[in-house]
C-alpha positions as CSV (number, residue, x, y, z in Angstrom):
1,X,8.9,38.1,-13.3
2,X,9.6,38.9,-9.9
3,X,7.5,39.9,-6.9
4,X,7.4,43.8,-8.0
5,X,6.5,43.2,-11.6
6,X,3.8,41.3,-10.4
7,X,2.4,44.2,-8.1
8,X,2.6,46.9,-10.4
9,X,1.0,45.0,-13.6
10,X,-2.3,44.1,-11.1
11,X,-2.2,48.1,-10.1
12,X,-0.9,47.5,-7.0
13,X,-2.3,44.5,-5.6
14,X,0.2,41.4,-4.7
15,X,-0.9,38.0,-6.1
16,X,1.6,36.5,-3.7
17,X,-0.2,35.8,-0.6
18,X,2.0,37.2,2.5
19,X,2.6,33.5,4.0
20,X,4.6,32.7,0.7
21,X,6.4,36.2,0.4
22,X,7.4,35.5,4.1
23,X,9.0,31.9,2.8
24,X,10.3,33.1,0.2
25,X,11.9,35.8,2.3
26,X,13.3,33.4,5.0
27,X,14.0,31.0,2.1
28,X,16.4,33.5,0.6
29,X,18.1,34.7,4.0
30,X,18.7,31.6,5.4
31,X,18.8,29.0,3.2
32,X,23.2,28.8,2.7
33,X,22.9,28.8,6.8
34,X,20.9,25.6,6.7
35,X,22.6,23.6,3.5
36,X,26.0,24.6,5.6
37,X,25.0,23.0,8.5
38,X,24.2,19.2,6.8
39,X,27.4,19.9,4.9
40,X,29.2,19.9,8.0
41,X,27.2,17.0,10.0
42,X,25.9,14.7,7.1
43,X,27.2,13.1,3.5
44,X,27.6,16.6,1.6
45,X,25.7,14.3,-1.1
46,X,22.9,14.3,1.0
47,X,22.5,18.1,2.4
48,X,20.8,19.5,-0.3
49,X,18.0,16.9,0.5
50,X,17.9,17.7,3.9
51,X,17.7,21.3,3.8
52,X,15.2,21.0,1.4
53,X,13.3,18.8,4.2
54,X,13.8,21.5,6.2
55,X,12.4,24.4,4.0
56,X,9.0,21.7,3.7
57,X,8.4,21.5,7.4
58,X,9.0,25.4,7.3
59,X,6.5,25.9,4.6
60,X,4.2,23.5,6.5
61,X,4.2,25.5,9.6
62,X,5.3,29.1,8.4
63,X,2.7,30.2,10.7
64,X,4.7,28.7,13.9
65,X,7.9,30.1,12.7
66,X,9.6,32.8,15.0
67,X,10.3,36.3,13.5
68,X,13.3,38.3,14.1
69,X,16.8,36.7,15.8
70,X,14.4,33.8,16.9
71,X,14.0,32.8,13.0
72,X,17.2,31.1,12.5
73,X,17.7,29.2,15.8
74,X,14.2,27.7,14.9
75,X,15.1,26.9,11.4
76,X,18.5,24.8,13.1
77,X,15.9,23.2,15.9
78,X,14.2,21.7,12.7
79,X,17.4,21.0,11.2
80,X,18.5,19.5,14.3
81,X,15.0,17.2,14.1
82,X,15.4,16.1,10.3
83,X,19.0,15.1,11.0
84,X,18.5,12.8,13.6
85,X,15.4,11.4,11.7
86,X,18.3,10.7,9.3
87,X,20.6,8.6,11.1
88,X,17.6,7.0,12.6
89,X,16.8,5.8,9.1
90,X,20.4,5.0,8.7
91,X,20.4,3.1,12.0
92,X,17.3,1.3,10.9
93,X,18.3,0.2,7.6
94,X,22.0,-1.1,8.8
95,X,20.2,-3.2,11.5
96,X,17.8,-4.6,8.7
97,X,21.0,-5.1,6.3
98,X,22.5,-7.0,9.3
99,X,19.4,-9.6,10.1
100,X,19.0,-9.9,6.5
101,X,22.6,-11.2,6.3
102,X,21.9,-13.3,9.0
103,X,18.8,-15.2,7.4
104,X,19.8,-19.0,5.9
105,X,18.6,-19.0,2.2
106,X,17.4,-22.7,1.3
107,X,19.4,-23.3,-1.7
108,X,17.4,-23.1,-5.2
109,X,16.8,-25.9,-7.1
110,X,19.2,-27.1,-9.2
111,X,19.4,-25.1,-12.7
112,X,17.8,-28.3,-15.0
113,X,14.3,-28.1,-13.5
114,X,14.5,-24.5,-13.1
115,X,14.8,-24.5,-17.3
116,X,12.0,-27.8,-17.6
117,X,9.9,-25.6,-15.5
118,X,10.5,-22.6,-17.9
119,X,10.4,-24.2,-21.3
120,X,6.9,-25.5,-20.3
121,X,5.4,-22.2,-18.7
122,X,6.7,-20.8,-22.4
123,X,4.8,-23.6,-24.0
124,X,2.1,-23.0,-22.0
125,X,2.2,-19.3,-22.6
126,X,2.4,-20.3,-26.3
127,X,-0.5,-22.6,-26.4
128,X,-2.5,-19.8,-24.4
129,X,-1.7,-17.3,-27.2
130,X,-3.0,-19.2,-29.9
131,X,-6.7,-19.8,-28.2
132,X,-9.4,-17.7,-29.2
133,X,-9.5,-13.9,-27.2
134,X,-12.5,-15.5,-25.6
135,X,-11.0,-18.8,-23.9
136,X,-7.9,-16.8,-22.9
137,X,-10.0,-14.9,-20.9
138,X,-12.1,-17.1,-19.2
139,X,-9.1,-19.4,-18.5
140,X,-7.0,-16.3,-16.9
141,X,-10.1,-15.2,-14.5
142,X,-10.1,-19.0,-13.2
143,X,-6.3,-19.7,-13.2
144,X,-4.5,-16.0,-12.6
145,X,-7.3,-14.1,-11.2
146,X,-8.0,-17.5,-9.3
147,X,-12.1,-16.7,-9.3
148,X,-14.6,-18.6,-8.2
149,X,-16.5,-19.9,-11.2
150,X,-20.1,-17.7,-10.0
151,X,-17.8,-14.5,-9.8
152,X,-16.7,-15.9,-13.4
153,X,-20.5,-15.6,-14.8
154,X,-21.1,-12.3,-13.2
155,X,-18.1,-10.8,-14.6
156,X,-18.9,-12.2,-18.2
157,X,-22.5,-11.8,-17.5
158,X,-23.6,-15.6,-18.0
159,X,-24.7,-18.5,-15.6
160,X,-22.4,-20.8,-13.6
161,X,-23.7,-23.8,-15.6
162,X,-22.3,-21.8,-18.5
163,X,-18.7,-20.7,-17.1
164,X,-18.2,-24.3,-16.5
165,X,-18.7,-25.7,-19.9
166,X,-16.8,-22.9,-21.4
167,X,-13.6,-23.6,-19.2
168,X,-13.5,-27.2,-19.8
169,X,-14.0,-26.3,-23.3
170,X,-11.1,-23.7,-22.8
171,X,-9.0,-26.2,-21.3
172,X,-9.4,-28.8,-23.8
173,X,-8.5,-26.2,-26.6
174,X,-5.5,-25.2,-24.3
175,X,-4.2,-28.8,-23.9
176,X,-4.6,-29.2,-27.3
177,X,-2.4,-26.5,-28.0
178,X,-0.3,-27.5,-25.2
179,X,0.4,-30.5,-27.0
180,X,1.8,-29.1,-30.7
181,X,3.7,-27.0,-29.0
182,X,6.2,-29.5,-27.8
183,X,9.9,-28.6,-27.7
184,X,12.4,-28.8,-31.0
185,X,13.4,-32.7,-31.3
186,X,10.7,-34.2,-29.7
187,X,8.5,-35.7,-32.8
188,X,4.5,-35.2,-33.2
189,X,2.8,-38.3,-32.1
190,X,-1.1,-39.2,-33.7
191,X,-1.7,-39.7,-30.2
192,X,-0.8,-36.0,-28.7
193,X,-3.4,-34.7,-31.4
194,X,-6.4,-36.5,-30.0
């Protein structure tokens, strides 16, 4: 529905307030000037973007925008503005790409402890899994959320004294656990089920 539907089905009154009929008018007019002037100083990939910067700022200030011949040599003053904001950014991220390639990376450790290290969060994770919804929760507010134990009985609404007996309980149960879920090839002992 364009701009004189809309007029003539409110009897004459314009639903479009005159700050946005004035964008969209300097929208339509100008916009191919704009989009060919990053196409001829930036990536082509990129002008589109840019000119659409260009129409935000002009939205932003249509008040402050010049009418008549004035119009367009404003709209490539802002065009001018967001371009060299542009290759700033560029400028800035090539000198952060350069320290960043300068930086010394301590090597990682070697790849067998990485894997011990992750087979037993995994077993941990397993072990956790299998604990009642309760001691999960109690053990991820002290361990992940790393919560003092008297934010611990506020949150579940119970006294200190409480939260501590029902973590050690929680981490018996968990190293309990801990202990069936030992890798394939390594046998259950009598002893790891104490």
């Amino acid at each position: 529905m364009n701009e004189a539907t809309v007029v003539a089905a409110t009897g004459g009154l314009s639903l479009v307030s005159n700050g946005e009929a004035e964008f969209r008018s300097l929208y339509s007019r100008h916009y191919d000037a704009i989009l060919s002037y990053f196409l001829r100083r930036s990536n082509p990939a990129n002008a589109p973007d840019l000119a659409a910067e260009v129409f935000l700022v002009t939205w932003r200030r249509i008040e402050d925008v010049p009418r008549g011949e004035e119009t367009l040599l404003w709209l490539y003053g802002v065009a001018a503005n967001v371009a060299a904001h542009q290759r700033r950014s560029i400028a800035r991220g090539a000198r952060l790409e350069t320290r960043l390639r300068s930086v010394r990376f301590e090597a990682p450790d070697e790849p067998e402890p990485q894997v011990v290290r992750r087979a037993d969060y995994d077993r941990v994770l397993a072990a956790s899994a299998r604990l009642r919804p309760a001691d999960q929760e109690i053990l991820r507010l002290a361990a992940w959320e790393e919560l003092p134990h008297d934010q611990i009985s506020r949150l579940l609404g119970c006294s200190v004294a409480a939260v501590d007996q029902r973590l050690h309980r929680a981490r018996k149960r968990l190293a309990k656990e801990y202990r069936r879920t030992q890798a394939p090839g390594h046998p259950q002992t009598e002893e790891g089920d104490r």
